[in-house]
C-alpha positions in Angstrom: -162.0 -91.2 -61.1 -163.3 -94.6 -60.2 -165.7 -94.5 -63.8 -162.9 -97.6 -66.2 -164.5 -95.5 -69.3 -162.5 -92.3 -68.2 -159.3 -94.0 -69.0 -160.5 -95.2 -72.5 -161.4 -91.9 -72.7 -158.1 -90.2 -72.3 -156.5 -93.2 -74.3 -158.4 -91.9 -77.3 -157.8 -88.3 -76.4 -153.8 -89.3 -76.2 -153.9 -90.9 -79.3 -155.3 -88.1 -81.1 -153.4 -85.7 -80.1 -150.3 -87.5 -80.5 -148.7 -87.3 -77.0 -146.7 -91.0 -77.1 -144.9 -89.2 -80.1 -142.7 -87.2 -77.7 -143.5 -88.7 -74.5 -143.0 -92.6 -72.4 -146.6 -93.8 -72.0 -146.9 -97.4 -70.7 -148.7 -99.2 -73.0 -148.7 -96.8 -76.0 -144.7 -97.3 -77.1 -146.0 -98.2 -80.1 -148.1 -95.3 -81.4 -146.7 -93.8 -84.6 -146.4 -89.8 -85.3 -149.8 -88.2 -86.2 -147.8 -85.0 -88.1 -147.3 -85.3 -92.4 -143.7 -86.6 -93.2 -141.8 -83.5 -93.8 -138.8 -85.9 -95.6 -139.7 -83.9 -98.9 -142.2 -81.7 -98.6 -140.6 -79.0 -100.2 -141.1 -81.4 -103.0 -145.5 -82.1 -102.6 -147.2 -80.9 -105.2 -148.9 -77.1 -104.8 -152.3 -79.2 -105.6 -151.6 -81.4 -102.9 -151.3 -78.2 -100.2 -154.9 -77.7 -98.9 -155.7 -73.5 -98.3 -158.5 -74.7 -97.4 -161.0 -71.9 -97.7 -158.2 -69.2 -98.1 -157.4 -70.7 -101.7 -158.7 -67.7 -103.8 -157.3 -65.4 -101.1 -153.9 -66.8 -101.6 -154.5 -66.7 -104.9 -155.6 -62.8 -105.6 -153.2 -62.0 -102.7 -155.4 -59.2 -101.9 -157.0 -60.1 -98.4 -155.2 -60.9 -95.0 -156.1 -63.9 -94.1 -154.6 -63.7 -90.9 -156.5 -61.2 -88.5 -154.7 -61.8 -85.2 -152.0 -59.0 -84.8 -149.5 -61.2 -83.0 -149.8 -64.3 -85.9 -149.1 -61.5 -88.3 -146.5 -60.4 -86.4 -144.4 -63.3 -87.1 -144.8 -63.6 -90.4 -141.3 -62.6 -92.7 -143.5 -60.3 -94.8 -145.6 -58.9 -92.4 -149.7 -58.9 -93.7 -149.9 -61.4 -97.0 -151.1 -58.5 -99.8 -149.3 -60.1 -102.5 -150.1 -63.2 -104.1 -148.9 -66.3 -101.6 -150.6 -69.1 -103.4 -146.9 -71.0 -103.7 -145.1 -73.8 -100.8 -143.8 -70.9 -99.4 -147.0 -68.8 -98.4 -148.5 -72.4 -97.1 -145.2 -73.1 -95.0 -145.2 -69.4 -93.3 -148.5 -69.2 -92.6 -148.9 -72.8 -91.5 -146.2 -71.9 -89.0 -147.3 -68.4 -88.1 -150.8 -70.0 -87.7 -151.6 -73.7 -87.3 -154.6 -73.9 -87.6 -155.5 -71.2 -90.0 -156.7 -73.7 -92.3 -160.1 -74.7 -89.9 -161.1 -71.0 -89.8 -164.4 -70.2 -91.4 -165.1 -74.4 -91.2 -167.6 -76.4 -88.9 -166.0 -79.6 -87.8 -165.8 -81.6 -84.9 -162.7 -81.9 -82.6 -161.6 -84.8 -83.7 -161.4 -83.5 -86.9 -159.6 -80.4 -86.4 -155.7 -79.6 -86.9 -154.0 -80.4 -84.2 -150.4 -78.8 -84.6 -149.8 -76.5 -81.2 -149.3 -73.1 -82.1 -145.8 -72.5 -81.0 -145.5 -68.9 -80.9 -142.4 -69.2 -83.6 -140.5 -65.9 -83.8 -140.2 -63.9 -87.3 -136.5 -65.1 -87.7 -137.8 -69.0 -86.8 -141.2 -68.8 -89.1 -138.3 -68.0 -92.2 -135.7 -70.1 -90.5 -138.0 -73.1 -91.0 -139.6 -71.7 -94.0 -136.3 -71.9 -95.7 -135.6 -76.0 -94.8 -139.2 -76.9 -95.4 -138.1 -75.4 -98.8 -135.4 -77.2 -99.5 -136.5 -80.6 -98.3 -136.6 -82.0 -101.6 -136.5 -85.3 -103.5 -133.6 -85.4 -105.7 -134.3 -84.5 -109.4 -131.1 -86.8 -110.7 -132.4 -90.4 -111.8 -131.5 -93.0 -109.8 -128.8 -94.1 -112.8 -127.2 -90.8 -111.7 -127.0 -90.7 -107.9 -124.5 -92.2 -105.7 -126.5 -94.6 -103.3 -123.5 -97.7 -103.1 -125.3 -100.4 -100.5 -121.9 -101.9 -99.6 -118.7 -101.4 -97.6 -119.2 -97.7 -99.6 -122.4 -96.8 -98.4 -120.5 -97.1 -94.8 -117.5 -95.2 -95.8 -120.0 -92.6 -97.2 -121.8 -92.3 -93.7 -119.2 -92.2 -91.7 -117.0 -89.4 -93.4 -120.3 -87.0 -92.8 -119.5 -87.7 -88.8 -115.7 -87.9 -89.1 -116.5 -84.3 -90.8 -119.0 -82.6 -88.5 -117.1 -83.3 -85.6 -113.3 -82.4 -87.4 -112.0 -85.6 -86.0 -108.9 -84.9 -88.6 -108.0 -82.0 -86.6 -106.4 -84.0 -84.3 -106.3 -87.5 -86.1 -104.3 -88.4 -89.2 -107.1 -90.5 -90.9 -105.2 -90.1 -94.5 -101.3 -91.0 -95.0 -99.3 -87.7 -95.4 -102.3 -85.5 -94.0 -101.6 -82.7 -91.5 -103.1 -81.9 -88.8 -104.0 -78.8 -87.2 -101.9 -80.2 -83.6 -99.3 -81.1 -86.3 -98.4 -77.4 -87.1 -97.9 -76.4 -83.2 -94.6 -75.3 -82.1 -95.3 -77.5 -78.7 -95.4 -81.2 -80.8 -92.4 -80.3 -82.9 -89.7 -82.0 -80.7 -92.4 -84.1 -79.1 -94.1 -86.5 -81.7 -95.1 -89.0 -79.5 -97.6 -86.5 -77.3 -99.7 -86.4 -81.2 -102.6 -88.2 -80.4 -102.5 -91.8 -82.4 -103.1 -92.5 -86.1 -106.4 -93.8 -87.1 -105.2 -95.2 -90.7 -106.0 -98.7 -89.7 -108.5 -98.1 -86.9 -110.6 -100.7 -88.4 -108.1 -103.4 -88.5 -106.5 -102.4 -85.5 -109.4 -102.4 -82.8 -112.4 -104.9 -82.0 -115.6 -103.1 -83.0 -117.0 -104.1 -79.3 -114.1 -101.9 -77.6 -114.2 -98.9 -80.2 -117.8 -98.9 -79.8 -117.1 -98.3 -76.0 -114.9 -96.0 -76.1 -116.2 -93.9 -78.3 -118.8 -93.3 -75.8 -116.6 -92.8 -73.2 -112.6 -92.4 -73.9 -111.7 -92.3 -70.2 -112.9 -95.9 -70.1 -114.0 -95.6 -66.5 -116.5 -93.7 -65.1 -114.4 -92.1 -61.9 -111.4 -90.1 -63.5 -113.4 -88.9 -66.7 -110.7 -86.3 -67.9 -108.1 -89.0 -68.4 -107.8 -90.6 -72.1 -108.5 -94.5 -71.1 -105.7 -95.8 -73.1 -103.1 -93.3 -73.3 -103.2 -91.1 -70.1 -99.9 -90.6 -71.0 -100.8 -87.6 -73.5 -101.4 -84.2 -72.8 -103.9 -83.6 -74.7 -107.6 -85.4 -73.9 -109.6 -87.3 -76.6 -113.1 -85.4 -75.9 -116.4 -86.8 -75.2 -118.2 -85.8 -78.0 -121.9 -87.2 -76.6 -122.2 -88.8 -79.8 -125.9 -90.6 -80.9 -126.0 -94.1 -80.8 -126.7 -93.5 -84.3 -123.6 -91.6 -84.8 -121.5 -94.3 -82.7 -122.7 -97.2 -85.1 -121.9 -95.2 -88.0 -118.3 -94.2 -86.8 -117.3 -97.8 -85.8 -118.6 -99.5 -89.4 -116.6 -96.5 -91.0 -113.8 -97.9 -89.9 -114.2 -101.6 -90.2 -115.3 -100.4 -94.0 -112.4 -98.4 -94.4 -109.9 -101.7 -93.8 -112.6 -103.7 -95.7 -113.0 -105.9 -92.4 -115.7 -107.9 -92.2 -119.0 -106.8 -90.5 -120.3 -108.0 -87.6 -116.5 -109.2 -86.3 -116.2 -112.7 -85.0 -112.9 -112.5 -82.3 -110.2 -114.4 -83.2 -109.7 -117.6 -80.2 -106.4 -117.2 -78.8 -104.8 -120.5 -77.9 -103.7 -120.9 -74.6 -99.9 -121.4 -74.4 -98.0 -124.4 -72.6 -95.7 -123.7 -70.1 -92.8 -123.8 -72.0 -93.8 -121.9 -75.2 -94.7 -119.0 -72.0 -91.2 -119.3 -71.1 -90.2 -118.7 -74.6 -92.7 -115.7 -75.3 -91.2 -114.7 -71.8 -87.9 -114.2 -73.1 -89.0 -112.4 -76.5 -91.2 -110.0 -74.4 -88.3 -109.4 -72.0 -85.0 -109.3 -74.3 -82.3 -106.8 -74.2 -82.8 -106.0 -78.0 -86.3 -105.0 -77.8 -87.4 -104.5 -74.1 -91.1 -104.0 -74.7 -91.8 -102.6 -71.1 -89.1 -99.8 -71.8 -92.0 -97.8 -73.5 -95.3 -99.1 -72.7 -97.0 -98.2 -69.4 -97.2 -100.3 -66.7 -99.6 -98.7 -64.4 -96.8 -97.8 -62.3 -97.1 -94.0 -61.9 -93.2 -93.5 -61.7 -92.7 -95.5 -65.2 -95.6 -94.2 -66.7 -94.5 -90.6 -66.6 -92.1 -91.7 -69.2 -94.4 -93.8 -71.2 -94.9 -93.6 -75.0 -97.3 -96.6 -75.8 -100.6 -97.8 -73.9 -100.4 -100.7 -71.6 -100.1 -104.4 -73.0 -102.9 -105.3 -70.4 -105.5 -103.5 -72.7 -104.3 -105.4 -75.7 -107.1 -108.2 -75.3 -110.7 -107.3 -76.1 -109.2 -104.3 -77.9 -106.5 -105.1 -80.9 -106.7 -107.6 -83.6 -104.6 -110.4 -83.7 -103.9 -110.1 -86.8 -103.4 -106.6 -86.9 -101.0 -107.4 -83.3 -99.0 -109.6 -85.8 -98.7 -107.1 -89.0 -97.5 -104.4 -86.7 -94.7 -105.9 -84.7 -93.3 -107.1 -88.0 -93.0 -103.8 -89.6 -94.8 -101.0 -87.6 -93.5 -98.1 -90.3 -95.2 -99.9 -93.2 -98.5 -99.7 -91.1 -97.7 -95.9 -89.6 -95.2 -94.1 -91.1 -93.3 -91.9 -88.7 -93.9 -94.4 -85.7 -91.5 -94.4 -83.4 -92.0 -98.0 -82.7 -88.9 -99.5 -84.3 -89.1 -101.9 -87.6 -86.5 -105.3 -88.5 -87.1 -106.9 -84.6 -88.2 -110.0 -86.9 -87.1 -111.3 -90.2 -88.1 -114.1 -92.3 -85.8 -117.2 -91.8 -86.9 -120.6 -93.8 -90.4 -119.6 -94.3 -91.0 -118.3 -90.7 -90.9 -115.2 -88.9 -88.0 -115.2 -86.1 -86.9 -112.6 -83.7 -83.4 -110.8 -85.0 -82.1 -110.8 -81.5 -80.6 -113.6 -79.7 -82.8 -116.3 -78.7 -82.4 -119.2 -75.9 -82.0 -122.5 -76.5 -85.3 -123.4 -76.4 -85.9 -122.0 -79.4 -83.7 -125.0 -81.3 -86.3 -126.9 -83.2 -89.8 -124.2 -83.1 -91.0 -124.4 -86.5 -93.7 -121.5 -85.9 -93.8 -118.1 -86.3 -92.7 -116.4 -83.0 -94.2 -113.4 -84.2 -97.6 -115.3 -83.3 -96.1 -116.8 -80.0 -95.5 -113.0 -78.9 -98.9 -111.9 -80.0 -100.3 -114.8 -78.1 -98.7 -114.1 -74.9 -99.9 -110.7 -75.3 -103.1 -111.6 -75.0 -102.7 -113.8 -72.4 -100.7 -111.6 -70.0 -101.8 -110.7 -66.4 -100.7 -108.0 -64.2 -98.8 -110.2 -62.1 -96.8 -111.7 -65.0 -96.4 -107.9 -66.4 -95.3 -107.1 -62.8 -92.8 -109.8 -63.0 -91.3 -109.1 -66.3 -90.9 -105.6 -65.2 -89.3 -106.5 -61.7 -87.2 -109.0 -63.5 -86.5 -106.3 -66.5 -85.5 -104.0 -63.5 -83.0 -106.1 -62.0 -81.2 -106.7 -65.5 -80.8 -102.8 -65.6 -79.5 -102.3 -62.4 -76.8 -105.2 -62.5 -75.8 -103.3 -66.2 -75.4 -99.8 -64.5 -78.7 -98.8 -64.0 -80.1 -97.7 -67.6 -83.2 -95.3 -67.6 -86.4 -95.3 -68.8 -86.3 -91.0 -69.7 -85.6 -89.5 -72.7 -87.4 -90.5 -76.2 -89.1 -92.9 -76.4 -87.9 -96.9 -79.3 -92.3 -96.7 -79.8 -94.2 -100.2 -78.7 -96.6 -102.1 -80.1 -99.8 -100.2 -80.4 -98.1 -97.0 -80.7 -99.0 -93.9 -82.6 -102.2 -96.0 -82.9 -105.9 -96.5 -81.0 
């Protein structure tokens, strides 16, 4: 072991045989396949399949050119007696018997066939018979296919994952679709347990945070069978183990799907003054729309009676933009929401809160829609915690209101 041409040697021997193709060998991560593409090889040429010296056998059909009884064995049609000179003869006996094609030749070993006879069942030779088969190039011109190598070409992808794993069976992904949860007696009376719409995922979420929880919903690795935004719901978004290649796909569906552009630069959120806090304070915390009436807290006696995911998530996950659109009119964005519409109307040009306002509003020429969205972004559990303590006190001195019963929706509701 101490002769520095044995590992040369083995290098060589590892090389040719193709090991670094399936396993991590230091030094060798970049040694390609050493097996024929198989992309369309249903398509190659018969010319182009070599017999080898079993050509005129395959041809006449009327010699066995397999003698071992268990490589027979596995062959679909048991002994070859009929004419196999065709893709399919080559692909089951190729399978049955890798290296039938060096019998009856002298050559030296680094020259012979070097696919492992896998001892492939009857059922698998035909199995993989069959897809070899149909591994074909497409006959159409290219006039006539659909390859779009835009925001389409995403949409296209990602509707093959959305399909293999029946995301619509639980997510409306299309206005006025029903879903299979839909139909059951249990969410009749109870619309707000549906899991959320995903008709403007891709406006509504940074691709960053989708990506992530998409990988893992619970959003945390220690109570895994939670949903990581709405624990709320009774019914768990899964983890599906999807392929990083699946994940990409599935998050530039849905930045496709809302034609957002791709990759997504973050909006900067100004940082408010003190005063324009106290009056985002006061829209968060008003009477006519208490936002915290709905929207979990992380206080386990509110949040059994929470219908919307927590405003602490809102930054790193939701838009801006998207924030803005939605607290202006929520049912234009997700019909059915129970999130209510008309909590801001347009007064000289600006958006303006419907409700009554404090004084310090005289004189803001902006749109306090954005002021809300800002503060949003900008809260902190202790600021949520004193809103909520102060949102608390208000209820008690008017007779104690509760927080059961249906939920008035919240921003983010019915949504990811």
């Amino acid at each position: 072991m101490n002769d520095p041409k044995l590992k040369d040697e083995g290098k060589k021997w590892i090389r040719h045989f193709g090991c670094a193709g399936c396993h991590e060998i230091s030094g060798l991560e970049d040694e390609g396949r050493i097996g024929t593409e198989l992309t369309t090889e249903g398509s190659k040429p018969i010319e182009r399949l070599d017999f080898a010296l079993f050509t005129e056998t395959a041809q006449r059909g009327n010699l066995e050119p397999i003698t071992d009884a268990e490589d027979v064995a596995r062959l679909p049609e048991g002994p070859a007696k009929l004419p196999w000179y065709n893709q399919k003869g080559f692909f089951e006996h190729k399978l049955a018997e890798p290296n039938i094609w060096d019998k009856g030749k002298i050559k030296p070993e680094t020259e012979k066939l070097r696919m492992p006879n896998l001892h492939l069942t009857k059922e698998q030779v035909r199995a993989l018979t069959t897809f070899l088969l149909g591994s074909q190039e497409n006959p159409l011109p290219p006039s006539y296919q659909y390859r779009p190598e835009d925001y389409r070409r995403d949409i296209q992808e990602g509707w093959w994952v959305v399909k293999k794993y029946n995301c619509m069976g639980c997510h409306q992904l299309i206005p006025g679709q029903r879903t299979s949860l839909m139909s059951m007696a249990r969410y009749k009376d109870a619309q707000e347990q549906l899991p959320p719409k995903l008709l403007t995922e891709g406006a509504r979420v940074e691709p960053e945070w989708l990506l992530h929880f998409l990988n893992n919903p619970s959003l945390t690795d220690k109570d895994t069978n939670r949903n990581g935004v709405r624990s709320y719901l009774q019914v768990r978004m899964p983890t599906f183990s999807f392929s990083e290649n699946e994940l990409g796909k599935l998050v530039r569906f849905f930045q496709a799907l809302s034609r957002q552009p791709f990759p997504y630069i973050p909006q900067e959120v100004p940082l408010l003054t003190a005063k324009e806090t106290d009056m985002a304070r006061s829209l968060f915390s008003s009477t006519a729309a208490p936002c915290l009436k709905c929207h979990a807290t992380g206080d386990p006696a509110h949040d059994k009676f929470a219908t919307a995911p927590n405003f602490l998530q809102a930054r790193g996950r939701l838009k801006p933009d998207w924030m803005e659109r939605w607290i202006i009119d929520p049912q234009a964005i997700s019909p059915g929401t129970s999130m209510p519409s008309g909590l801001f109307k347009r007064d000289n040009g600006h958006w303006v809160f419907s409700g009554p306002t404090p004084a310090s509003f005289q004189g803001y020429d902006k749109d306090q829609t954005k002021l809300l969205v800002d503060y949003i972004l900008q809260l902190t559990p202790e600021e949520q915690r004193r809103v909520g303590a102060a949102m608390g006190h208000a209820r008690a001195a008017n007779g104690g209101a509760s927080t059961s019963g249906k939920s008035a929706g919240g921003l983010g509701s019915g949504s990811k």
